[in-house]
C-alpha positions in Angstrom: 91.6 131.8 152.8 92.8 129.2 150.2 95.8 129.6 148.6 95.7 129.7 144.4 97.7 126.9 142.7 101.0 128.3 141.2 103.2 127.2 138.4 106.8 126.9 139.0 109.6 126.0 135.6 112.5 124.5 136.6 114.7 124.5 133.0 118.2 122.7 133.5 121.2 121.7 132.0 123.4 118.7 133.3 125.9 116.9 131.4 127.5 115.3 134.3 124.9 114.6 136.5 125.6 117.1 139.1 122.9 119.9 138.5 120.4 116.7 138.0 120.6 116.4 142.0 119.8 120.1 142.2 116.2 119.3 140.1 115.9 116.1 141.9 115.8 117.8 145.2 113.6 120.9 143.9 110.7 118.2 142.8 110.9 115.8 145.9 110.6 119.6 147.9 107.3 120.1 145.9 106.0 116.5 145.7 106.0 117.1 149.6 103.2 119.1 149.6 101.9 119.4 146.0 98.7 121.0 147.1 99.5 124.4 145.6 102.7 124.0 143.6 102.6 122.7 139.8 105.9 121.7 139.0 107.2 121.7 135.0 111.0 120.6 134.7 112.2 121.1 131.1 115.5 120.8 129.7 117.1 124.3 128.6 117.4 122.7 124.8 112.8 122.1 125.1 111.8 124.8 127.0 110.3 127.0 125.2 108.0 130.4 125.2 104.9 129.0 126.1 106.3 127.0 129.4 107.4 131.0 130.5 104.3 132.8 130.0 103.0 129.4 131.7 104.5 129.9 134.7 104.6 132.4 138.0 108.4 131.5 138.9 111.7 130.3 137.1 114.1 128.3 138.6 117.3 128.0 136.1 119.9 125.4 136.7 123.4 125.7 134.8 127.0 124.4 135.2 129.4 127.1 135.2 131.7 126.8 131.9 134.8 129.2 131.5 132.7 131.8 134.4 129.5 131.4 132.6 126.5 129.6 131.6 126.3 126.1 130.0 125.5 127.5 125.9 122.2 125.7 126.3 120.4 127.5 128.9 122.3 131.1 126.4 120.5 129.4 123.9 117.1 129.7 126.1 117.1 133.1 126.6 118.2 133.7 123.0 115.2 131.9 121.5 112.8 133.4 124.4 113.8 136.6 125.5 112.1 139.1 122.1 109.1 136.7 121.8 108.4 137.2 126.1 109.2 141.0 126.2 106.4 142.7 128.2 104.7 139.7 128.9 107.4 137.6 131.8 
């Protein structure tokens, strides 16, 4: 039984560096066995509609400002969230 190739988003945000490590470690986790894992890594700010319909899992990566999310990954699923519904 072969296993199908499946697409995996990672979309960040790191200002200091800190949540960088966190997407370092995710790719060097897939580029150990790439053989049925496609990675995309996207920055909140260029990630965009088609890279969710793209993929079969989200990984989302944000600093924690005041007890929420850095404003650019709210910006993400402001831009993406009508133009997806029914199809994520």
């Amino acid at each position: 039984m072969s296993v199908s190739q499946k697409h995996l988003l990672l979309i960040y945000h790191s200002r200091s560096g800190a949540n960088q490590r966190l997407v370092d470690a995710v790719q060097a986790g897939v580029e150990r066995d790439p053989s049925n894992v496609t990675l995309r890594i996207k920055t909140a700010f260029a990630a965009d509609e088609a890279d969710l319909l793209w993929a079969n899992a989200t990984i989302f990566v944000s600093p924690e400002h005041f007890g929420y999310m850095a404003g650019a990954l709210k910006d993400f699923f402001e831009r993406t969230f009508y133009p997806t519904e029914n199809q994520v």
